[in-house]
N, C-alpha and C positions, 0 to 999 in steps of 0.2 A: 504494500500500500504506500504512494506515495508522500507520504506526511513527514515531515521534517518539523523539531523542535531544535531553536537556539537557543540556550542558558548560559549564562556567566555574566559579571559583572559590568556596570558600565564602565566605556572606554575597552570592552575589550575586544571590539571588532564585531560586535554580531550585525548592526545597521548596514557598516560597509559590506559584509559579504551576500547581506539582505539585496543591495543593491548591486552588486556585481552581478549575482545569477538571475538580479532581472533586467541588464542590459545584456546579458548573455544569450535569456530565452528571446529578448528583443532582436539580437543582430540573427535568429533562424528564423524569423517570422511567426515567434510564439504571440499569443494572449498573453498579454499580461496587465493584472489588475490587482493595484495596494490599497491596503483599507489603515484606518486609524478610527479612534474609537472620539465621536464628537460627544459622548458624555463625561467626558473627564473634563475635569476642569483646568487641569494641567496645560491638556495638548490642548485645549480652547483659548488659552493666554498663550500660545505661540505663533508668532506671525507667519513665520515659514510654511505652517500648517495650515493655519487660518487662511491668510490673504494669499499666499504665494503655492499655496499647494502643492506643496511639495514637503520628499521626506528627506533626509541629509545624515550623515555623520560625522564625527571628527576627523577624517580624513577632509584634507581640503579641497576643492571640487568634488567630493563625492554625493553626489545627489540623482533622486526619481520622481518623475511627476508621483504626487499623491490622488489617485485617481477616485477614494470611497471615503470621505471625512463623514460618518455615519455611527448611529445607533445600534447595539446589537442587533433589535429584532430585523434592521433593513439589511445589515452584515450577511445576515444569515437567507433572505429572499433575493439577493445579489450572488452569493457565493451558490446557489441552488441553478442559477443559470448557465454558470458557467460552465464552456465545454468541456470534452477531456481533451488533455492536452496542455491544456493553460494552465500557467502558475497567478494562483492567489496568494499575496502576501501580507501577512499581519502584522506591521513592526506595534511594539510594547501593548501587546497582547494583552495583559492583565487587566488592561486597562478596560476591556469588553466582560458581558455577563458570561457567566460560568457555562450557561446554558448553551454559547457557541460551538461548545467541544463535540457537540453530537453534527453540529452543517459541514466542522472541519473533516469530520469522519466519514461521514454521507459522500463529501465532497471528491475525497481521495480514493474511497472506493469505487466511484464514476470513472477515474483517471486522472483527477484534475490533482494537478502537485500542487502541496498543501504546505506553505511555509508558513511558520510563529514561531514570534519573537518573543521572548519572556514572558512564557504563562503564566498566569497567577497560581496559589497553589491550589484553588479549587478545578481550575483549568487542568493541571498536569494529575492531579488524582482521579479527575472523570475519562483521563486518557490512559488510564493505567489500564493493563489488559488488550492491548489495542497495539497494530505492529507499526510504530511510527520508529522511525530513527532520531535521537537525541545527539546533538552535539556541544558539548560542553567547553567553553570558551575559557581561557586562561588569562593571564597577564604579568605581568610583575609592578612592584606598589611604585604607583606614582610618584611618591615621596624621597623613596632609598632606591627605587631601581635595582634593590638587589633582591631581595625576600617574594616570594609570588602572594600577588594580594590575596586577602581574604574575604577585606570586607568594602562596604562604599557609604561615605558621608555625603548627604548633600550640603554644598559648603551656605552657610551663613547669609553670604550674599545674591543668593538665589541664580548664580552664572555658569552653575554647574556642578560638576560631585566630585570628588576625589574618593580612587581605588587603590585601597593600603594595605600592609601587611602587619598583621595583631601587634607588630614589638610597636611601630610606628604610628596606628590608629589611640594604642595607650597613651602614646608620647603628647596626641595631637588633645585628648582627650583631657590630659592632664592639664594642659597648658589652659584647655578652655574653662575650665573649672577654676583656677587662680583667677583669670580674668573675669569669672562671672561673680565669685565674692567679691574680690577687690570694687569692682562697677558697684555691686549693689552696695558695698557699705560707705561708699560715697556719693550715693542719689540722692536726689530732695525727695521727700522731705526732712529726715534728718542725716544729716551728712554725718559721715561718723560715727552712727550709732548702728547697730543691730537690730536693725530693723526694715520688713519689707513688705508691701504692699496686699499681695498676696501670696499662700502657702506655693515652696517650692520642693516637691515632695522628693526629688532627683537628687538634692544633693543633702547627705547628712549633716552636714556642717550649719546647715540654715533651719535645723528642727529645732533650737530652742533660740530660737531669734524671734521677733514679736513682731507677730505678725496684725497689720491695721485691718483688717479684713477676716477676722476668724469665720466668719459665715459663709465663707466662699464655697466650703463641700453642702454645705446646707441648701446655697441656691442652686449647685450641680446638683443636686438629689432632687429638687424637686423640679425641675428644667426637664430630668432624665422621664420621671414618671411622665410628666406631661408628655413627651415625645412618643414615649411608650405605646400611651392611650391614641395618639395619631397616629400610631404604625410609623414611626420616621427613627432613622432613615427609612425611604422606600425603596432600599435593592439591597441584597446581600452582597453587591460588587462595590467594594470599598472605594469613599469618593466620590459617589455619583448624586448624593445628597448634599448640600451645602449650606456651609455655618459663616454668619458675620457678625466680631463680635467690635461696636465699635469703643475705644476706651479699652482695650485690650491690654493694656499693662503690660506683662513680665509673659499672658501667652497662657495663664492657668486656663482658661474657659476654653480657650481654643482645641488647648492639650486634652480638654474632657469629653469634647462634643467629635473630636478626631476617637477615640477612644473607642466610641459609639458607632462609629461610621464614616462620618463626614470629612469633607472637604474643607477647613478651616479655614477663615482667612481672618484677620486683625488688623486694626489701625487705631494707634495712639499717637497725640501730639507733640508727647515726651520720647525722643529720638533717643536717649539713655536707655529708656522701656525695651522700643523697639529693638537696641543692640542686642538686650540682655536676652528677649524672647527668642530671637534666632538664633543665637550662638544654644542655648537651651534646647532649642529642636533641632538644631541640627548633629548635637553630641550627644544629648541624654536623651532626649524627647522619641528623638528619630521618627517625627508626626507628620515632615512634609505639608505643612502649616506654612501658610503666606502672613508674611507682616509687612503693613506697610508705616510709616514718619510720616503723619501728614494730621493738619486740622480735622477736625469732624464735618463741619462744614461744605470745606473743598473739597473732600474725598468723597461726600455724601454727592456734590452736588457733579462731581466728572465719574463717576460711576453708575449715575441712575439708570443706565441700561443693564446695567449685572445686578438682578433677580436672586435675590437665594431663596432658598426653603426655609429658614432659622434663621433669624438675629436676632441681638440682644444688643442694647446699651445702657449700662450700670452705674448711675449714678455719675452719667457723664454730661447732660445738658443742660443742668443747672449752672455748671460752671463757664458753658459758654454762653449764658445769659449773660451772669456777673460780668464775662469779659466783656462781651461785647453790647447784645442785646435783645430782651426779653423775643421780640421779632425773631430775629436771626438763632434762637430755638426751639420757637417753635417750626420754623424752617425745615430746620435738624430732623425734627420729630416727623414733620408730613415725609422728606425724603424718603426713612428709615423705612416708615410706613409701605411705602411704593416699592421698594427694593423687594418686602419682604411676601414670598409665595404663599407661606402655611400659619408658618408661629411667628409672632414676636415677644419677645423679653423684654421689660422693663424697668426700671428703678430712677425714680427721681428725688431729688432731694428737696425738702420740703420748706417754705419758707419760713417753722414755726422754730426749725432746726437752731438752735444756738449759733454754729458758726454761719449758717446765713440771714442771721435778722436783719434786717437793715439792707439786707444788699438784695433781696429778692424779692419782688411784690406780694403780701400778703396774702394773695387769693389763691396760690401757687402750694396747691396742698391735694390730698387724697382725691377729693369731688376734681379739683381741676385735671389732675391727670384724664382720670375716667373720661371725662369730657372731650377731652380734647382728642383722644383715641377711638371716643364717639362718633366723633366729629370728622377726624381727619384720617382715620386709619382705614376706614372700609372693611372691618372684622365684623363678620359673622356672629362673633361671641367676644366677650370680653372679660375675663376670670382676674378677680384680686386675692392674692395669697397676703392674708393679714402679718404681719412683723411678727408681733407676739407672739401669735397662736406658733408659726413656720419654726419659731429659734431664727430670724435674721436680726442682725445687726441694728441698734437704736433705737428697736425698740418702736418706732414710728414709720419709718421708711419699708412702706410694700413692696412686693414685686405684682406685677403686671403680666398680666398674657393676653393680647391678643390673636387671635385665632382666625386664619380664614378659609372657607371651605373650598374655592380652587386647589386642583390637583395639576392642574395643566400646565405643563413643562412649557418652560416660554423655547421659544425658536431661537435656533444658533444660526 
């Protein structure tokens, strides 16, 4: 049966040889048709893919037109046509539902050569049993050149990953752990001190540090139920559901709601935040969680066409009232609103608050929320989880859910 599986690390050749044997089948006058998977949200933020349609490697000029940027179920009513003879090809495979593994089988029994690129592992378990050849890809660690890698970090700055070998990935690992203390015990708000915004469960060194946020697992727990009760995520194919959380900090709600499922992405003002969340995900976390440095505002307002399923912002709009202006929050708020597909989270901080009296218009409380998410959200339903009763923080400050009953995937 003609089926071929490529495994091994990135950087280690499998895209280039993707793309070799399919200007190979091209220079006999084979078919040939590459798919990539348009529910990921990865290969959706890539232009090369996107706009340019096309698939590439790290070899320089090595590139294929991208002929199917599609959905599993269309993957699979595409690859059903094809004749025998013809090579279909999957680069990053995993990224499609599990349920593929039976069109690539179907497909290769027809005659049709059947290439993928890094199964997921529910992918290569529903292949088990089944006579496909496997080629397992090698390299030696990017770092030292000398040791064959073992493992891959995606780096920090979202530009790509480095493939290392375990003495070298500790080395890298160490270094980032000194730099993520060090950051944090010099962030505002108290510089200095032992102290951090939210729990960072990753490194032991920060379990008896004081934490400003102790209720943080509290509104993961009950965020979780609520998803639960909506069936979300909706696919067992990791990533295909998506989380925005805005006011993201240090990257904990992201690291929760990825844990779950999702596709996370974050944006905090505080570019300190944002170092420390990526450096976090990309050595402990290893959640492949997007962070971006950016106001709430602006990022809210050059984003409005990226939809998620989930978000959440925590006690984050109140403060760009103070800065700026009660308007230009609620702004924030209708944005959030539109972005969001199914659920949104909430927390505002209330004018009755201590440290905002005086700086917040008094009407800026429990009924205003409600209202205003009445008003401007377009939800279905709207659920208040009381402070008290939940165990959250203050004692006054609720969490929010609005709820909407759209299921319909916006168009890519």
């Amino acid at each position: 049966m003609p089926l071929t599986v490529f495994t091994g690390l990135p950087g280690s050749g499998k895209s280039t040889r993707l793309i070799e044997l399919a200007n190979e089948a091209i220079a006999v006058n084979r078919t040939v048709q590459t798919f990539a998977c348009n529910e990921s949200p990865w290969l959706r933020a890539k232009d090369s893919i996107v706009r340019e349609h096309l698939l590439g490697s790290r070899q320089q000029g090595c590139i294929f037109p991208l002929n199917h940027f599609v959905a599993t179920g269309d993957a699979e009513k595409l690859l059903r046509e094809m004749p025998a003879g013809s090579l279909a090809a999957f680069d990053e495979a995993y990224h499609f539902g599990d349920a593929l593994t039976s069109a690539w089988i179907e497909a290769a029994r027809r005659g049709v050569e059947v290439l993928v690129v890094t199964p997921s592992y529910g992918q290569t378990k529903n292949l088990n049993g089944t006579d496909f050849h496997q080629h397992v890809f090698t390299m030696k660690c990017e770092r030292c050149n000398e040791r064959e890698a073992t493992a891959s970090i995606v780096l920090p700055d979202r530009d790509g990953t480095l493939s290392v070998c375990a003495e070298c990935e500790r080395a890298i690992v160490r270094d980032a752990r000194i730099e993520i203390l060090d950051r944090l015990e010099k962030q505002p708000p108290y510089p200095g001190e032992k102290a951090i915004y939210q729990p960072i469960d990753e490194l032991p060194e920060c379990a008896d540090w004081r934490v400003l946020r102790p209720d943080s697992a509290s509104r993961v727990a009950l965020m979780t139920r609520m998803l639960r009760e909506a069936a979300l995520p909706e696919t067992d194919t990791y990533g295909h559901s998506t989380y925005l959380d805005v006011g993201c900090n240090t990257g904990y709600f992201c690291n929760s709601m990825r844990k779950l499922g999702f596709h996370a992405a974050g944006v905090d003002v505080v570019g300190g935040d944002i170092i420390v969340a990526r450096l976090l995900d990309s050595y402990f976390r290893k959640g492949h969680c997007t962070f971006t440095a950016c106001d709430a505002h602006q990022y809210l307002h050059d984003t409005l066409d990226q939809i998620h399923d989930v978000t959440s912002a925590f006690a984050v709009f109140q403060w760009v009232m103070i800065q700026t202006s009660v308007e230009r929050g609620v702004e924030c708020l209708e944005m959030l609103f539109k972005k969001t597909r199914r659920i949104c989270f909430l927390e505002m901080g209330y004018a009755s608050e201590d440290q905002y009296k005086g700086k917040l218009p008094p009407e800026i409380d429990r009924s205003w929320v409600f209202d205003i998410m009445e008003q401007k959200g377009d939800f279905a339903e709207i659920r208040m989880m009381d402070a008290k009763k939940h165990g959250l923080m203050f004692g006054s400050r609720d969490l929010f859910i609005g709820i909407k009953n759209t299921q319909e995937k916006p168009a890519v």
